[in-house]
N, C-alpha and C positions, 0 to 999 in steps of 0.2 A: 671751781666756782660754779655756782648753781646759773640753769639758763634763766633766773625771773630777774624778770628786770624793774628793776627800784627805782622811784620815781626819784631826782633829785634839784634840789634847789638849792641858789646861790644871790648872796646876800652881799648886796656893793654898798657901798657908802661913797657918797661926793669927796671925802676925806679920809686920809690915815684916821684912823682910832689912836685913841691913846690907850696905854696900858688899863687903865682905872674902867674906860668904856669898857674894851674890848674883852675885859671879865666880869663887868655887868651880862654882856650879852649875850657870852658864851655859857656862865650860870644861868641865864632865862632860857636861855633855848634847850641847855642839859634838862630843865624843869618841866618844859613841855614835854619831852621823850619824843621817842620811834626815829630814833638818829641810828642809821647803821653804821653810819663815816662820815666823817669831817675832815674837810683841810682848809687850813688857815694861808693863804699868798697874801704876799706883800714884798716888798724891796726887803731884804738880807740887811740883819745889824749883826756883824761880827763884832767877836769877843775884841778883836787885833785889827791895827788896822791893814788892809791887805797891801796895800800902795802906796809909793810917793815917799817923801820924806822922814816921816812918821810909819812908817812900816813896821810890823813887828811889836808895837806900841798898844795900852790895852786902849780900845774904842770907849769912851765915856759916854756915848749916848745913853739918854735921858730916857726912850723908852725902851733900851732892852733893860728889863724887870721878871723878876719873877710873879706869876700873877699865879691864885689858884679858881681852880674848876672843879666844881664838883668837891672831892675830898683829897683832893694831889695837886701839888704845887708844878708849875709848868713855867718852863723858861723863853719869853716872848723871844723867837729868834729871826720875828721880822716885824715889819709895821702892820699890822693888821689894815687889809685895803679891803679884801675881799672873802667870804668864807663862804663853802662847796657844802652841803650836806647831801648825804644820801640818806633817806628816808624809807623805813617799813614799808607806808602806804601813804596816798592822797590825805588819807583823812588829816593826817598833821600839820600838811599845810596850812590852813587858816590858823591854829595857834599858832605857829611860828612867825608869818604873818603878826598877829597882835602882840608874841613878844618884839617881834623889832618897833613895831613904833610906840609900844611902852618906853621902850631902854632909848629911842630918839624924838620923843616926844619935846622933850626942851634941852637941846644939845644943839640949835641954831642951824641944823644943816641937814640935808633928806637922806633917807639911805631904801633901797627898793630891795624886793624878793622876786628873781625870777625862775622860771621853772623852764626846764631843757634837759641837755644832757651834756653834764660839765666832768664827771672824772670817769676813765678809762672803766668798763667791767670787766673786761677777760685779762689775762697778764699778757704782760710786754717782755719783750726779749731783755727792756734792762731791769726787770723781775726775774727772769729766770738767772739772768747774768749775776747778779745781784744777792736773791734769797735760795735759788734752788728751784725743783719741781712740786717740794712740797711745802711752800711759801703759806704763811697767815692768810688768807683772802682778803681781811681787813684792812692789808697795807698794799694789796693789789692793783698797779695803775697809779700810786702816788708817788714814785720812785723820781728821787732827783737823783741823775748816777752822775753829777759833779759832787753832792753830797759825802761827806767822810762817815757819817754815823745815821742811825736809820731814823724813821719816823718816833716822832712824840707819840705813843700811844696812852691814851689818856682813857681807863679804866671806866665802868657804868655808863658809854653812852652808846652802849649798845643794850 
């Protein structure tokens, strides 16, 4: 991975998204551009249920959905709470900025944009553990190594 470092922002909402939001605004922020990486946390909606009596049973929850982005269908595999961008340069902030409070302008409840430093740059040992030495950079640092299958990589938002 290259030593520059990319400025990134992260976007909370006071509330889960629902599926229907949380692809409004991940299409408004793909529309802005200068996105080098994205990750979408929130609380896990498994396919099954993992525990309890009902184990092994398929989860009917309501928003894991298929939403799409951009021009690829993608499978919400959590509740959208919070979403990570890494970004080209500064300059993009202020539009991403006025995409979020376009997309929560009348949705009854606030959601903010802060700027720090929210996902890993360099790899992690559960990256190397995981993808090898000579790993995608763009899945670099996002690594859940309880995960069975790898990141969504979601095409054009880079």
């Amino acid at each position: 991975m290259t030593d520059a470092i990319y400025p990134q922002v992260r976007i909370v909402s006071t509330r889960f998204l629902k599926p229907e939001t949380a692809e409004q605004l991940l299409n408004r922020l793909i529309q802005v551009g200068g996105i080098r990486r994205m990750s979408i946390n929130g609380p896990n909606l498994p396919a099954t249920v993992p525990y309890g009596p009902a184990r092994g049973q398929p989860n009917p929850h309501p928003d894991r959905k298929v939403i799409r982005v951009g021009d690829q269908d993608v499978q919400l595999q959590v509740q959208v709470g919070t979403i990570i961008l890494e970004l080209e340069d500064d300059s993009y902030i202020p539009g991403i900025e006025e995409a979020v409070d376009e997309v929560f302008a009348d949705k009854g409840f606030s959601c903010t944009v802060q700027q720090g430093r929210y996902m890993k740059t360099k790899p992690t040992v559960s990256d190397y553990a995981r993808y090898g030495p000579d790993a995608d950079e763009k899945i670099l640092g996002l690594v859940d190594p309880g995960k069975k299958g790898g990141p969504t990589i979601i095409q054009g938002t880079r």
